[in-house]
C-alpha positions in Angstrom: 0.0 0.0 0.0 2.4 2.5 0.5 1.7 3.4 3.9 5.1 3.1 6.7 3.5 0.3 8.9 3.5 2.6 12.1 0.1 1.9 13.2 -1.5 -1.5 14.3 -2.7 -3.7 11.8 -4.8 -7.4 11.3 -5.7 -9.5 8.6 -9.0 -11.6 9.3 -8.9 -15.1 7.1 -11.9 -17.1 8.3 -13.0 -15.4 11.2 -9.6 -15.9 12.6 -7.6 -12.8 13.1 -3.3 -12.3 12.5 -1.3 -9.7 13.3 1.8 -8.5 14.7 2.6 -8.9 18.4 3.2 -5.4 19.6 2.8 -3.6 23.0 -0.2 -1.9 23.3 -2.0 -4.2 21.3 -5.5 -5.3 23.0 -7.5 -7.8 21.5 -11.4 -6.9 21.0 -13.3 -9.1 23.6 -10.6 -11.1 24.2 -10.5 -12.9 20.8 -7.3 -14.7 20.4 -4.9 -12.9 18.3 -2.3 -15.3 16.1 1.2 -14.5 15.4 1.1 -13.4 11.9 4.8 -13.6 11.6 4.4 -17.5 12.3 1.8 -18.5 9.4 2.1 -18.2 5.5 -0.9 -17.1 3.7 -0.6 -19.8 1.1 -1.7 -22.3 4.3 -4.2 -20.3 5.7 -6.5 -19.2 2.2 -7.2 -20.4 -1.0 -7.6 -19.5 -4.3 -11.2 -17.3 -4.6 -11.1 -16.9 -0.7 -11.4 -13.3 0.8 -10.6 -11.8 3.8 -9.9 -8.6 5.6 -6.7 -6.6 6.3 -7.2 -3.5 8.3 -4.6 -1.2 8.9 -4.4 1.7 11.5 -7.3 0.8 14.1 -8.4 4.7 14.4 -8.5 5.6 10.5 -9.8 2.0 10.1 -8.7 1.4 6.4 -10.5 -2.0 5.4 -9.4 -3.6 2.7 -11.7 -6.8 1.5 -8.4 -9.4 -0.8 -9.8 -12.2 -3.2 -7.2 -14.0 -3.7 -7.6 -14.7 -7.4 -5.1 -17.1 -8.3 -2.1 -18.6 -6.4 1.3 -19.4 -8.1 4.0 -21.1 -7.3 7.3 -18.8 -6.6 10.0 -18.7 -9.4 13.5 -19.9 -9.1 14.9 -17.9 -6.2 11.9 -16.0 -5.5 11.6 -15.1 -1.5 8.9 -12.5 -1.8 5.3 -11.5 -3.1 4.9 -9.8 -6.0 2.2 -7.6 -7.1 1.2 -8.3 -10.8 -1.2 -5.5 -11.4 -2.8 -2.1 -9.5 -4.5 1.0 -9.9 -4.6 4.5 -8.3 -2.1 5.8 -5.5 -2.0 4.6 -1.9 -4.1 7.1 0.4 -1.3 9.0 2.2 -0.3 8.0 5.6 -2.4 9.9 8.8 -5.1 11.5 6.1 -7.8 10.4 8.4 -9.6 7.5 7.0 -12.1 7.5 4.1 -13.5 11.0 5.2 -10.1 12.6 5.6 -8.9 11.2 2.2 -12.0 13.2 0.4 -11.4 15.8 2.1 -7.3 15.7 1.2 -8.7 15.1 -2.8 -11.0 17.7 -2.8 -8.5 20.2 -1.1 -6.1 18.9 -3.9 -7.8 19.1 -6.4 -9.0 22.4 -6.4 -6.1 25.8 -6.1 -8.9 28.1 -5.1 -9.5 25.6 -2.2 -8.8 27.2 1.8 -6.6 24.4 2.4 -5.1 23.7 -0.8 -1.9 24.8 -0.1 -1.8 23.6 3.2 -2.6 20.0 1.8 0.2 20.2 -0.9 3.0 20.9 1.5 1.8 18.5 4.0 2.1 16.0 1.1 5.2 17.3 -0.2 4.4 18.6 -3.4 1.7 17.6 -6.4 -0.3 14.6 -5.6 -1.8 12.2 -8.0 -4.6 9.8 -7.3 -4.4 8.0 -10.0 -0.8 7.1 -10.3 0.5 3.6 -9.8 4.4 2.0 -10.1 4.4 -1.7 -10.3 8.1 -1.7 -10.4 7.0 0.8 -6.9 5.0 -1.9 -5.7 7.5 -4.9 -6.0 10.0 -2.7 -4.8 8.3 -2.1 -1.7 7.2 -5.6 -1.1 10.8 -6.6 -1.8 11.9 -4.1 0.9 9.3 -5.1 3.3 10.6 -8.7 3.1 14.0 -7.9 3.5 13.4 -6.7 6.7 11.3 -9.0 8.4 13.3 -11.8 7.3 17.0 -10.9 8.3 
């Protein structure tokens, strides 16, 4: 997605719920929590199954993933790949589905009151509908190379 993995975070996969195991973390109700870190997604769904992955627990960004199709990994292949996408990640901290309208009106729009505000917040000219696969793998690359030092 984009986003710096500096809030909390859970994927749901049927009715079971994964995630990482960091302070401050509270379970809802008591609900078990699993060790995401110590399960594969290729053992845990299938290929047409969806499930949740909700990131940030105040902005509550839901995503619903099908997973369409799963292939095998190519000679020396340690990560995920993304083979398609569209539009940009919502920025970090932008406040959830109401923020973000409110960040692509503001952009979208010079004459807007906080127009200018919103650009240098974001660091310049943003585009909604701009996507980098080669961004994407990148970042997925990156992301394993961390977690699996």
């Amino acid at each position: 997605m984009g986003w710096w993995n500096s809030h909390l975070h859970q994927f749901e996969i049927s009715d079971i719920r994964y995630s990482s195991p960091e302070p401050g973390y509270v379970p809802v109700l008591g609900d078990p929590v699993h060790d995401e870190r110590k399960s594969k997604l290729g053992s845990l769904a299938e290929e047409d199954d969806r499930f949740i992955y909700e990131y940030d627990f105040g902005d509550s960004w839901e995503h619903e993933i099908v997973g369409e199709q799963i292939l095998a990994a190519g000679p020396g292949s340690t990560t995920s790949r993304c083979l398609e996408g569209t539009r940009s990640c919502p920025p970090e901290d932008v406040g959830g589905w109401p923020g973000y309208a409110d960040f692509l009106d503001a952009m979208a729009d010079p004459r807007h009151p906080d127009h200018d505000v919103r650009r240098e917040w974001i660091g310049g000219r943003w585009d909604p509908e701009f996507f980098s696969l080669d961004g994407a793998n990148g970042a997925l690359k990156m992301s394993a190379s961390r977690r699996f030092r």
